[in-house]
PyMOL Python script that loads the backbone (N, CA, C, O; Angstrom):
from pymol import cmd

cmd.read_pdbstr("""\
ATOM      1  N   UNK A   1       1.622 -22.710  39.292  1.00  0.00           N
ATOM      2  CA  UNK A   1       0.647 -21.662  39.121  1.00  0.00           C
ATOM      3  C   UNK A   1       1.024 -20.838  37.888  1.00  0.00           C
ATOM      4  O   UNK A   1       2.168 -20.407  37.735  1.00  0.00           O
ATOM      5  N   UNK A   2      -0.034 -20.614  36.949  1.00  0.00           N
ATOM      6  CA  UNK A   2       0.232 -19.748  35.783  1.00  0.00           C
ATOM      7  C   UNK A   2       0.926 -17.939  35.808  1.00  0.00           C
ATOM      8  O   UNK A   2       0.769 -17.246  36.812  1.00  0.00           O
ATOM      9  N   UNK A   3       1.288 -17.679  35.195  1.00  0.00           N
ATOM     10  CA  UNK A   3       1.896 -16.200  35.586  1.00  0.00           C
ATOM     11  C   UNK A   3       1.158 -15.741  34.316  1.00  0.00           C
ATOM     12  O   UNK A   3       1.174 -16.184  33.168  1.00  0.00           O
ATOM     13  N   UNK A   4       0.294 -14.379  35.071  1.00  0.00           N
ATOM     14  CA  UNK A   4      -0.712 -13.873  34.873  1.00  0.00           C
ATOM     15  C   UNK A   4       0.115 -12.031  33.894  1.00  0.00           C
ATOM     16  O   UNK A   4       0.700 -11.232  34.626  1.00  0.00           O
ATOM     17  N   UNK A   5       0.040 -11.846  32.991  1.00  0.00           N
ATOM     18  CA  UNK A   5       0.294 -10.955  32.544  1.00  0.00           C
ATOM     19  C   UNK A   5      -1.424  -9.298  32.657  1.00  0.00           C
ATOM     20  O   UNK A   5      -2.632  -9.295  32.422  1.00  0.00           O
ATOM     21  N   UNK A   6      -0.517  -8.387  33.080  1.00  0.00           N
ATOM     22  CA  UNK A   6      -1.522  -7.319  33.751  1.00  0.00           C
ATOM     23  C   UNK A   6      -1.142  -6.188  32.322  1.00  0.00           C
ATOM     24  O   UNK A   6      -0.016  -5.729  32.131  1.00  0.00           O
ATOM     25  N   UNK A   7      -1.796  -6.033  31.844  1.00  0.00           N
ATOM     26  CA  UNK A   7      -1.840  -4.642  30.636  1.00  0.00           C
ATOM     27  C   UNK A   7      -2.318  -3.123  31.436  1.00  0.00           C
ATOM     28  O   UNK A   7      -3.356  -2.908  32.061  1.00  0.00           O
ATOM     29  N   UNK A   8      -1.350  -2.341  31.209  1.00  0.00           N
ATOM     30  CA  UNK A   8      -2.194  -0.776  31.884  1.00  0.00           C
ATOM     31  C   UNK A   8      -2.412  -0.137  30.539  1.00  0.00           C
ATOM     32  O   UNK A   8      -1.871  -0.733  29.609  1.00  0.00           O
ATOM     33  N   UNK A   9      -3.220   1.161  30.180  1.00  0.00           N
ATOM     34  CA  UNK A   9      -3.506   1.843  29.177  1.00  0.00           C
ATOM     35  C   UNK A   9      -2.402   2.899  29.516  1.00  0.00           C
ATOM     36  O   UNK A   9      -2.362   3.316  30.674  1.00  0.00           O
ATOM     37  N   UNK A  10      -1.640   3.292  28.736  1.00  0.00           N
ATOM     38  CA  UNK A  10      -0.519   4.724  28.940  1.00  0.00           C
ATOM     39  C   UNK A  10      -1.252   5.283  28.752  1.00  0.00           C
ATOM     40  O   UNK A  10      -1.985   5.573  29.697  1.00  0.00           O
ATOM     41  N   UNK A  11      -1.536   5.784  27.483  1.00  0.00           N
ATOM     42  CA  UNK A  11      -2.322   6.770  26.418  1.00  0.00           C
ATOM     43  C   UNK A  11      -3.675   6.647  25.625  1.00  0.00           C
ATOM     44  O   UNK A  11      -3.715   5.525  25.120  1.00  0.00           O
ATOM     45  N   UNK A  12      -4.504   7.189  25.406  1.00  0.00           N
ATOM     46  CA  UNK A  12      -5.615   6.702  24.743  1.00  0.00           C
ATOM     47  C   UNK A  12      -6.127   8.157  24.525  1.00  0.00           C
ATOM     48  O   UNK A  12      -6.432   8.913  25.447  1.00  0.00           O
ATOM     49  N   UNK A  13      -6.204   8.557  22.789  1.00  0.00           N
ATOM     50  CA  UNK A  13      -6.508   9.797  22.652  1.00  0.00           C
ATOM     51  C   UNK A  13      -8.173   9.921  21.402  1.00  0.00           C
ATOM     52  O   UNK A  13      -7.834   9.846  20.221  1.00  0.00           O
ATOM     53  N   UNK A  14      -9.040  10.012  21.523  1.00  0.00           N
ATOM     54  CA  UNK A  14      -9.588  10.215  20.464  1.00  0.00           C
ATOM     55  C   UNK A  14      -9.335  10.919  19.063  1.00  0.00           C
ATOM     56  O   UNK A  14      -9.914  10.672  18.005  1.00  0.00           O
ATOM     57  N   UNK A  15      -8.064  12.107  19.367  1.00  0.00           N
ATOM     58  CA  UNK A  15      -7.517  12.530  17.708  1.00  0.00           C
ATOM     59  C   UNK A  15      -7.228  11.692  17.278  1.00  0.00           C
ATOM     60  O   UNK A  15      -7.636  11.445  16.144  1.00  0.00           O
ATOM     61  N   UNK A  16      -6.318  10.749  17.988  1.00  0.00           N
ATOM     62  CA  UNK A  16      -4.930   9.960  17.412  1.00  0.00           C
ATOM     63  C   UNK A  16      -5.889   8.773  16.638  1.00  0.00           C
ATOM     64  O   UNK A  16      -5.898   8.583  15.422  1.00  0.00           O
ATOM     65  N   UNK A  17      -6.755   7.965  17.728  1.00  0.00           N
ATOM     66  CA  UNK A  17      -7.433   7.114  17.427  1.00  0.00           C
ATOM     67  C   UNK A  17      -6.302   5.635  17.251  1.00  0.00           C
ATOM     68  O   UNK A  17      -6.262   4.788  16.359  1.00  0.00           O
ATOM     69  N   UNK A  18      -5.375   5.814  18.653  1.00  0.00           N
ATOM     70  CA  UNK A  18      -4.218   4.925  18.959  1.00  0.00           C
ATOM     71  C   UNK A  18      -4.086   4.892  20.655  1.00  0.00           C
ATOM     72  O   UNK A  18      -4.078   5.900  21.362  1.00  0.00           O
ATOM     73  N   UNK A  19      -3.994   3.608  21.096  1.00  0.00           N
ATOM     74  CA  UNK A  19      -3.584   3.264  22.600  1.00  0.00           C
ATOM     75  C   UNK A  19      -2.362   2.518  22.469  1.00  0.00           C
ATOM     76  O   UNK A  19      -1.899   1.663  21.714  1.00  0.00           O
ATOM     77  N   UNK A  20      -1.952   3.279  23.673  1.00  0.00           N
ATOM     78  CA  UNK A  20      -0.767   2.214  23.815  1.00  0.00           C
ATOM     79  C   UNK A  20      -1.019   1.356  25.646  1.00  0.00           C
ATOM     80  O   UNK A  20      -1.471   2.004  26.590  1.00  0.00           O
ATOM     81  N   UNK A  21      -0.751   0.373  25.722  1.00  0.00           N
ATOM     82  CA  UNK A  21      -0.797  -0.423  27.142  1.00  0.00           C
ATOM     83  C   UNK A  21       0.628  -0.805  27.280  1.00  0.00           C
ATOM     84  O   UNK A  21       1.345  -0.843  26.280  1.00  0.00           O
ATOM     85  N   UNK A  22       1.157  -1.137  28.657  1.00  0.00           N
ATOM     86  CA  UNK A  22       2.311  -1.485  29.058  1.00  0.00           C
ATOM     87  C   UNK A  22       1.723  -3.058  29.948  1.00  0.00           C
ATOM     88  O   UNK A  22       0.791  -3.341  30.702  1.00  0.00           O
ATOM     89  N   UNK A  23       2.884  -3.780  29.328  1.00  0.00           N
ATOM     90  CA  UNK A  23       2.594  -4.870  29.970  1.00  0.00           C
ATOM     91  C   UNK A  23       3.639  -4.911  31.202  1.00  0.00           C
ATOM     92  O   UNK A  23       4.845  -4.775  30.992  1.00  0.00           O
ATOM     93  N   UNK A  24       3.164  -5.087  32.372  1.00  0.00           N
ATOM     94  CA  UNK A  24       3.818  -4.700  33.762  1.00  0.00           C
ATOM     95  C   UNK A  24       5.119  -5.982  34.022  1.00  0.00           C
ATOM     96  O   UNK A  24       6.288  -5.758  34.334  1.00  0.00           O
ATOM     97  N   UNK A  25       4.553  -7.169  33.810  1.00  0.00           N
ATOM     98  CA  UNK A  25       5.422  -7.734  34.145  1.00  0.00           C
ATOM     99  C   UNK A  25       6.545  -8.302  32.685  1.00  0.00           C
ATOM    100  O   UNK A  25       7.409  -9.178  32.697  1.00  0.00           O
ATOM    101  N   UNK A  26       6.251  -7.718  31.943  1.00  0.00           N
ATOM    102  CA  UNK A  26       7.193  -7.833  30.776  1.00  0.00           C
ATOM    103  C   UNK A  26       7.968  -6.484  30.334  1.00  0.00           C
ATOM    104  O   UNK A  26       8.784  -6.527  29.413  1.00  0.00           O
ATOM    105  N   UNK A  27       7.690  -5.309  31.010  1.00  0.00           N
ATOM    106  CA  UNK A  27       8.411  -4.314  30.608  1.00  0.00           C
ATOM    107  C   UNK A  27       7.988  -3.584  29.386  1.00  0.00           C
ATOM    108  O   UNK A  27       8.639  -2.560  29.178  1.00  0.00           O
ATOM    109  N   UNK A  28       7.269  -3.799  28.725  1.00  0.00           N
ATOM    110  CA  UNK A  28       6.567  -3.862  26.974  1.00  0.00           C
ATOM    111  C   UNK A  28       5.830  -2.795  27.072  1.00  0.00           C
ATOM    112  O   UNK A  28       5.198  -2.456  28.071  1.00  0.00           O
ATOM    113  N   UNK A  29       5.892  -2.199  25.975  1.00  0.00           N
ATOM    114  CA  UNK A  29       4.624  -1.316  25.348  1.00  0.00           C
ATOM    115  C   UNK A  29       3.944  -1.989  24.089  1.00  0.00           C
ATOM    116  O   UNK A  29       4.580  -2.690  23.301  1.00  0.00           O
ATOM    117  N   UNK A  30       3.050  -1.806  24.010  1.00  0.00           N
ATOM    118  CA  UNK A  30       1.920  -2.377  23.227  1.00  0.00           C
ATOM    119  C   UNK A  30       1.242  -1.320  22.267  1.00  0.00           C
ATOM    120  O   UNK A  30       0.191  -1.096  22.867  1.00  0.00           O
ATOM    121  N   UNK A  31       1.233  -0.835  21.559  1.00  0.00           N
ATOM    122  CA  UNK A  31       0.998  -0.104  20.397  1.00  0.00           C
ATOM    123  C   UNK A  31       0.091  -0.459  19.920  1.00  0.00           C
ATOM    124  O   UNK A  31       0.133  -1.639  19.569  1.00  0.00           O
ATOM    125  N   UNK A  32      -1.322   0.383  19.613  1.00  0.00           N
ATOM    126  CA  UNK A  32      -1.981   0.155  18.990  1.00  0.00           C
ATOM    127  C   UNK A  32      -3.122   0.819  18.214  1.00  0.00           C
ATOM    128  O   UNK A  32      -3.782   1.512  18.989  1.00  0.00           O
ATOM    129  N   UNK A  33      -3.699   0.864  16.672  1.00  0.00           N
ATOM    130  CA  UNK A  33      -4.398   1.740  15.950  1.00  0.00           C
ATOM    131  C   UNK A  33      -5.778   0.866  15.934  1.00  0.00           C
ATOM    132  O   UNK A  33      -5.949  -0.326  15.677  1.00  0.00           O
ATOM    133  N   UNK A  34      -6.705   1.898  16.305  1.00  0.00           N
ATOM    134  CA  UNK A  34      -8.084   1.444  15.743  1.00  0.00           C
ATOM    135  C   UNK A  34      -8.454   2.357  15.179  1.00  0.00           C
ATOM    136  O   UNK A  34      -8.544   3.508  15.606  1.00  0.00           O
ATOM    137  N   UNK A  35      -8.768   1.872  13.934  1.00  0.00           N
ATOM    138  CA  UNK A  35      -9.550   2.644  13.222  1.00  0.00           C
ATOM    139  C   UNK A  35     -10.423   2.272  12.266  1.00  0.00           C
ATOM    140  O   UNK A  35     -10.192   1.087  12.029  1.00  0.00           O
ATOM    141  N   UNK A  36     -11.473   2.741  11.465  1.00  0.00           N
ATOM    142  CA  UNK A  36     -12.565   2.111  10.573  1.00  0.00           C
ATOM    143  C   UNK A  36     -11.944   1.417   9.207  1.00  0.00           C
ATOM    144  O   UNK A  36     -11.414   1.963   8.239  1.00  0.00           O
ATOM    145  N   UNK A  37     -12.132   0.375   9.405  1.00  0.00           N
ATOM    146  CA  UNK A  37     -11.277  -1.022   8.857  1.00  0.00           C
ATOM    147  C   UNK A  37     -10.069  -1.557   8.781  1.00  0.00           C
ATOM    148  O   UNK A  37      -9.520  -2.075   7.809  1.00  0.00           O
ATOM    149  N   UNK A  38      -9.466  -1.312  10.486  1.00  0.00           N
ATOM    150  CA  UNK A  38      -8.395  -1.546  10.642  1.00  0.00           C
ATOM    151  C   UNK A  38      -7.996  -1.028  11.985  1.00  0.00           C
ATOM    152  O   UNK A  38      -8.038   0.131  12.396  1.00  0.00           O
ATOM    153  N   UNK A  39      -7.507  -2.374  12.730  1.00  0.00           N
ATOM    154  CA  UNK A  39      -7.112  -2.197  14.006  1.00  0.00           C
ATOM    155  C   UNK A  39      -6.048  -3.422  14.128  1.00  0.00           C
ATOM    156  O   UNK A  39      -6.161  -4.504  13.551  1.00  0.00           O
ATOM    157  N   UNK A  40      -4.988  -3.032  15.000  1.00  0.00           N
ATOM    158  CA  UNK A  40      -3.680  -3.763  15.091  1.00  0.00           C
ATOM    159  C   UNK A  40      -2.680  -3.078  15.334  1.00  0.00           C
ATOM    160  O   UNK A  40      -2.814  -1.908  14.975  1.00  0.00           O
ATOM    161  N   UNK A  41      -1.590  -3.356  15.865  1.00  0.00           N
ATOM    162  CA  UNK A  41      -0.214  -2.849  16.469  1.00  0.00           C
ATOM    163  C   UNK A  41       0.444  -2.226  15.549  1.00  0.00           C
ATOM    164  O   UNK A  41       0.718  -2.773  14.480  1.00  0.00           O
ATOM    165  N   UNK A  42       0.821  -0.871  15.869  1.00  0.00           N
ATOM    166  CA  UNK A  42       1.741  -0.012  15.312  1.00  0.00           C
ATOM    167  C   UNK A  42       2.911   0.102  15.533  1.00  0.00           C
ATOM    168  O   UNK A  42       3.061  -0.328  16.677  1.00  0.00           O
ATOM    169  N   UNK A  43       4.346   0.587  14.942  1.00  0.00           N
ATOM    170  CA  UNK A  43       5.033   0.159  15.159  1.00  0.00           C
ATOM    171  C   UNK A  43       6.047   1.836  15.477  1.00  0.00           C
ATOM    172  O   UNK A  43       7.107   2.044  16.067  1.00  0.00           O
ATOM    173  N   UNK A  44       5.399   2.444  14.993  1.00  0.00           N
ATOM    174  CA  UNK A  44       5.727   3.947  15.233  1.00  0.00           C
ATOM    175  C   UNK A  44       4.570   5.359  15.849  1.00  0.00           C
ATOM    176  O   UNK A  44       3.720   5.888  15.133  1.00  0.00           O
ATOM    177  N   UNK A  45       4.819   5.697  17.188  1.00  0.00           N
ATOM    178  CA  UNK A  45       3.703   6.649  17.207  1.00  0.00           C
ATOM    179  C   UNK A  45       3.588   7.246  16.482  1.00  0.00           C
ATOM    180  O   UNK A  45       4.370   7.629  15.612  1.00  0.00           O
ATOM    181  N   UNK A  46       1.746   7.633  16.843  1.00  0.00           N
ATOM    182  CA  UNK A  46       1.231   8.746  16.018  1.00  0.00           C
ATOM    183  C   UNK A  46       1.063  10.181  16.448  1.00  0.00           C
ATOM    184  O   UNK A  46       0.904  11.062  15.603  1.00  0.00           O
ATOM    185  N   UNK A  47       1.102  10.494  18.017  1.00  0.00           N
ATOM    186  CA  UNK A  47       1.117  11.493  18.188  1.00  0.00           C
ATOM    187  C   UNK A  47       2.977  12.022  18.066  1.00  0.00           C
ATOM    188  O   UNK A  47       3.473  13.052  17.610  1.00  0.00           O
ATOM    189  N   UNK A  48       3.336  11.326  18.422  1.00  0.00           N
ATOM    190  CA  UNK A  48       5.132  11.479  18.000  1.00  0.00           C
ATOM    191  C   UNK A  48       5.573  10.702  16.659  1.00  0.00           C
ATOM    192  O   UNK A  48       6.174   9.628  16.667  1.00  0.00           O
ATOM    193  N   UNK A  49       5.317  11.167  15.903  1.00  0.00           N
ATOM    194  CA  UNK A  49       5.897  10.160  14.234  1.00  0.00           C
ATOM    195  C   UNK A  49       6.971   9.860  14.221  1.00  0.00           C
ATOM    196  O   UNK A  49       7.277   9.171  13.248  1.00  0.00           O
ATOM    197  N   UNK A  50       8.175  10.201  15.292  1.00  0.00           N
ATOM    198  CA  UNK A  50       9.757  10.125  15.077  1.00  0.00           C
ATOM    199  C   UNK A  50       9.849   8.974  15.853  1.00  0.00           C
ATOM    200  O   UNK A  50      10.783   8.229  15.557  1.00  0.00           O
ATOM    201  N   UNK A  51       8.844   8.502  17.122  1.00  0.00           N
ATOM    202  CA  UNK A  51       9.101   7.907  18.737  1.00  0.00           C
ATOM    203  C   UNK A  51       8.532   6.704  17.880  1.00  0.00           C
ATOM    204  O   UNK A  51       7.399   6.761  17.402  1.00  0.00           O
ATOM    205  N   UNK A  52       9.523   5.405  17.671  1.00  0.00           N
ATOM    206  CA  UNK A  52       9.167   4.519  17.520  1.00  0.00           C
ATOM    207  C   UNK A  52       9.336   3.482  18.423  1.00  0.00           C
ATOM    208  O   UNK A  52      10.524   3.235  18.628  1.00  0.00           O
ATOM    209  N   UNK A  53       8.426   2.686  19.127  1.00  0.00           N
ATOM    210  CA  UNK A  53       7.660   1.739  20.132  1.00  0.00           C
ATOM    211  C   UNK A  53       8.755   0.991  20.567  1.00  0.00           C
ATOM    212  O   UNK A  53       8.845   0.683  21.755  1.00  0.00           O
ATOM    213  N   UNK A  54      10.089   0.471  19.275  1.00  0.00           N
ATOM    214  CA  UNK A  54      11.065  -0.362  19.819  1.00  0.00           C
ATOM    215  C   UNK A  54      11.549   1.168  20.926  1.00  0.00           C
ATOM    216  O   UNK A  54      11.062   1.492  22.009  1.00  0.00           O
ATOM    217  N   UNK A  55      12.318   1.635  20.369  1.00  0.00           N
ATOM    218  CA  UNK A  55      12.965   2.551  21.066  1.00  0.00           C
ATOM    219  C   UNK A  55      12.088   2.708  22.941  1.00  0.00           C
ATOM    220  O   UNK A  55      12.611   2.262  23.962  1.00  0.00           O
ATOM    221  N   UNK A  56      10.899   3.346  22.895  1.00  0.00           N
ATOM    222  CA  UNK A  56      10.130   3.074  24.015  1.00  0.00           C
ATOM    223  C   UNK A  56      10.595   1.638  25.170  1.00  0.00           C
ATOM    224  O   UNK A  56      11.004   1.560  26.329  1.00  0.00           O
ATOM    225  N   UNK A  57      10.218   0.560  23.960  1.00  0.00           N
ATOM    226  CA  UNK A  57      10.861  -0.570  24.987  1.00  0.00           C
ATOM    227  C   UNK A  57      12.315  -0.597  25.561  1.00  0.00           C
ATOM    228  O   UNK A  57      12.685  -0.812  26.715  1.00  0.00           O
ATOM    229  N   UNK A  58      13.115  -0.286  24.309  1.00  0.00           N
ATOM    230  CA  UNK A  58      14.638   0.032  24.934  1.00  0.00           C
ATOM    231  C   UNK A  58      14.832   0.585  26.154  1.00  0.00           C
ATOM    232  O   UNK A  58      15.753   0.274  26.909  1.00  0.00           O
ATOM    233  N   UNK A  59      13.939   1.451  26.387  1.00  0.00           N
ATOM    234  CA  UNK A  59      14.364   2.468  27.372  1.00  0.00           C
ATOM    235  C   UNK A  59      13.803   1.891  28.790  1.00  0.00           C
ATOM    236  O   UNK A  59      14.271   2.108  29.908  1.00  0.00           O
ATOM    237  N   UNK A  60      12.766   1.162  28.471  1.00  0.00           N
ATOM    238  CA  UNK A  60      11.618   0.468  29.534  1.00  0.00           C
ATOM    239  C   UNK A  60      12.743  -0.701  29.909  1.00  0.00           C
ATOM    240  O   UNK A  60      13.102  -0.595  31.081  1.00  0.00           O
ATOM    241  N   UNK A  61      13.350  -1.732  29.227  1.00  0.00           N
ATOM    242  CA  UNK A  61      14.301  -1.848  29.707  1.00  0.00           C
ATOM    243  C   UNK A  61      15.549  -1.629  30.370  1.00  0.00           C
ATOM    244  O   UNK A  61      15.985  -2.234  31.349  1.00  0.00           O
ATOM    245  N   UNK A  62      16.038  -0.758  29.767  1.00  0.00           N
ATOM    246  CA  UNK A  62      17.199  -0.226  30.807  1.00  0.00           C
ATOM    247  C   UNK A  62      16.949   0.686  31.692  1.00  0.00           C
ATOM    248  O   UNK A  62      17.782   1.531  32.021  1.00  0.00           O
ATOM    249  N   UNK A  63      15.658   0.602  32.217  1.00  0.00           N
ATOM    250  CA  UNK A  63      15.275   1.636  33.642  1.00  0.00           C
ATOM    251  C   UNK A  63      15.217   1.050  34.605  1.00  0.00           C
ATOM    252  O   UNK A  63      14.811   1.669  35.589  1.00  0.00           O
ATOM    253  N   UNK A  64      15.675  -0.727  34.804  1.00  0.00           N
ATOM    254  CA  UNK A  64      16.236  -1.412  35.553  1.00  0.00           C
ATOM    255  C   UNK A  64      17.475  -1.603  36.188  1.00  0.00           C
ATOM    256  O   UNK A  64      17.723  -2.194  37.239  1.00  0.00           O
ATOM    257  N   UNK A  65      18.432  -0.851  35.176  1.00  0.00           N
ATOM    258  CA  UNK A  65      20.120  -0.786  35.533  1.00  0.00           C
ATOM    259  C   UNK A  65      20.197   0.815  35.607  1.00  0.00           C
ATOM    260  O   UNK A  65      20.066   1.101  36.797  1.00  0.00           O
ATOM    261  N   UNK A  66      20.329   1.789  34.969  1.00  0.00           N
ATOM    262  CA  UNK A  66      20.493   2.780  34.492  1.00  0.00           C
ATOM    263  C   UNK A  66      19.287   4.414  35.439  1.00  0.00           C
ATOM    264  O   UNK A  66      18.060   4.392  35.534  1.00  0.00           O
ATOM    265  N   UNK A  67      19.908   5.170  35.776  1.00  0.00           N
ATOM    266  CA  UNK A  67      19.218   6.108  36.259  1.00  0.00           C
ATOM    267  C   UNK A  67      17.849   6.565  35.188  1.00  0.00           C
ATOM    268  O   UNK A  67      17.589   5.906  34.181  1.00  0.00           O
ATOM    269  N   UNK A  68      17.159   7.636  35.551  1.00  0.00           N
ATOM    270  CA  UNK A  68      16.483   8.132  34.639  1.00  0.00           C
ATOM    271  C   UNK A  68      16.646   9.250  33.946  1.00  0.00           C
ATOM    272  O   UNK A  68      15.949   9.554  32.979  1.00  0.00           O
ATOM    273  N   UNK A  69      17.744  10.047  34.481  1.00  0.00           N
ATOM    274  CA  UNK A  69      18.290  11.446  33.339  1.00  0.00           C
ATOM    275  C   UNK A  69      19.223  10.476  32.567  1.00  0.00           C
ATOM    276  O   UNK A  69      19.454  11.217  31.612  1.00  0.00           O
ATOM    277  N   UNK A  70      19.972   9.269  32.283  1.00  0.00           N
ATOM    278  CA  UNK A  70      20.562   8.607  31.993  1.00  0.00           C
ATOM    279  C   UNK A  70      19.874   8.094  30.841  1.00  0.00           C
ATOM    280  O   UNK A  70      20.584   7.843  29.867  1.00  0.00           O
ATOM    281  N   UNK A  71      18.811   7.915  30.761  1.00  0.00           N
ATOM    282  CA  UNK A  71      18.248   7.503  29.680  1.00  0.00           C
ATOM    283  C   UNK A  71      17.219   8.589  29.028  1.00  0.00           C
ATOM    284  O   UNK A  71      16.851   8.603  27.854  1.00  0.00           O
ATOM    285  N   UNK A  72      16.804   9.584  30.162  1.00  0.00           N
ATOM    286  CA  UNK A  72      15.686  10.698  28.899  1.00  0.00           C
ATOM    287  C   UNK A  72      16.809  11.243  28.281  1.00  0.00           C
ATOM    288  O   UNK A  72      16.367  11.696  27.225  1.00  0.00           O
ATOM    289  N   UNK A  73      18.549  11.562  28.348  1.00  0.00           N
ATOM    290  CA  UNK A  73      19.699  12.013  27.411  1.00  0.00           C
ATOM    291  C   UNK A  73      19.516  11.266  26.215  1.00  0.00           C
ATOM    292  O   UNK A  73      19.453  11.906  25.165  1.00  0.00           O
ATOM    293  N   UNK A  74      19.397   9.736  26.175  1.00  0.00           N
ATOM    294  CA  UNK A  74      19.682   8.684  25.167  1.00  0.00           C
ATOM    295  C   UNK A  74      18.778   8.951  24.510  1.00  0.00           C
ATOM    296  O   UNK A  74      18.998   9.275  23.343  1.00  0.00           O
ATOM    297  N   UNK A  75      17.329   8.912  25.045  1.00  0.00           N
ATOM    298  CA  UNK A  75      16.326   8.942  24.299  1.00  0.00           C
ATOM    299  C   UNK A  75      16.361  10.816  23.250  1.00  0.00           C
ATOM    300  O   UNK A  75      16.358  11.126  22.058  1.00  0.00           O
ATOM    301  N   UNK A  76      16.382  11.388  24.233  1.00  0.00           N
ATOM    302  CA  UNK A  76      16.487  12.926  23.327  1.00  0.00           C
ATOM    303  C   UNK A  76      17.544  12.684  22.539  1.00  0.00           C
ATOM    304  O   UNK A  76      17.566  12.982  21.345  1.00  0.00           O
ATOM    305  N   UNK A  77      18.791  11.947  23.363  1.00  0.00           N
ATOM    306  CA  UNK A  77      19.852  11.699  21.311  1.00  0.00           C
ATOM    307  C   UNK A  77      19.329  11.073  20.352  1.00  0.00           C
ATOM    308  O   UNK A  77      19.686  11.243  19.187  1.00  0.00           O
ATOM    309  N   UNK A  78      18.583  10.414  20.645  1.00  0.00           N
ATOM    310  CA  UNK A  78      17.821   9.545  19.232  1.00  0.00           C
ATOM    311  C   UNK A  78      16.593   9.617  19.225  1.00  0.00           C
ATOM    312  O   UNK A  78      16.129   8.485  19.082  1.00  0.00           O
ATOM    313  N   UNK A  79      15.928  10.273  19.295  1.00  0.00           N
ATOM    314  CA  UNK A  79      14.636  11.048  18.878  1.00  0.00           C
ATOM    315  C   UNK A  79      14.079  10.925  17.751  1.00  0.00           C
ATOM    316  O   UNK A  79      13.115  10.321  17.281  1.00  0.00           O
ATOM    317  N   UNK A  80      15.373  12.046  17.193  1.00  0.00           N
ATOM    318  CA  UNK A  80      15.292  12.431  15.938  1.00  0.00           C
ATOM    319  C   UNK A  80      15.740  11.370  14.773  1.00  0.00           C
ATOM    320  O   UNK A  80      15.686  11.661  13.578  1.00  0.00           O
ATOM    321  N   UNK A  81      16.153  10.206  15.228  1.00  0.00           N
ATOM    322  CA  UNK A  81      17.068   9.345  14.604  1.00  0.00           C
ATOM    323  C   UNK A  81      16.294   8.262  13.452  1.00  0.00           C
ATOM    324  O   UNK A  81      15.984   7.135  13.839  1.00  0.00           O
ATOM    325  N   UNK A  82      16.002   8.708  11.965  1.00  0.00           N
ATOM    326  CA  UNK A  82      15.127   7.927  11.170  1.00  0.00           C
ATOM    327  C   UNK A  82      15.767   6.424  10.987  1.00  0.00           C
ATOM    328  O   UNK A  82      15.165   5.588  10.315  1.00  0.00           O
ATOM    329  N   UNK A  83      17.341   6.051  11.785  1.00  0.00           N
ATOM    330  CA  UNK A  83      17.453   4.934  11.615  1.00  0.00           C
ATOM    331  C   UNK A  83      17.782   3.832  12.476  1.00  0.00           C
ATOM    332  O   UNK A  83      18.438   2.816  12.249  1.00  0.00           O
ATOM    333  N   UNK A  84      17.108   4.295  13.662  1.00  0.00           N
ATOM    334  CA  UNK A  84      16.652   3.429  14.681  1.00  0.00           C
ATOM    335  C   UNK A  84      15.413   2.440  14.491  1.00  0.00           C
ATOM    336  O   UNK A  84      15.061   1.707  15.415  1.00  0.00           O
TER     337      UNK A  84
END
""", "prot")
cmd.dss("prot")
cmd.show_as("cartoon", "prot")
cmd.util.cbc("prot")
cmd.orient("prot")
């Protein structure tokens, strides 16, 4: 039997004119810009310009081993971090 991948919408803002979906059984965020001549996966938010999408997944991963003040610490240490 095929294994069926399920997308949820996180976010969806008309300023931003960006969604992001989580794919449930892959752990993933999905990033994405539509806009007038041009739509496709982003790789850094837009309502957060610092929060880039890998980082997001990082964390979506290790919320399988790891508590959750355990990782919103990690994430607030590298936030700010332009070289992540």
């Amino acid at each position: 039997m095929a294994e069926t991948t399920t997308l949820h919408p996180l976010q969806t803002n008309t300023w931003v004119k960006a969604s992001w979906m989580v794919n449930t059984a892959g752990l993933e965020v999905i990033a994405f810009e539509v806009a007038e001549g041009h739509n496709g996966c982003i790789e850094t938010s837009q309502a957060l310009p610092n929060l880039k999408i890998v980082l997001v997944n990082k964390a979506l991963g290790r919320s399988a081993a790891e508590d959750n003040s355990t990782i919103e610490r990690c994430l607030l240490a590298q936030f700010g971090n332009p070289n992540l």
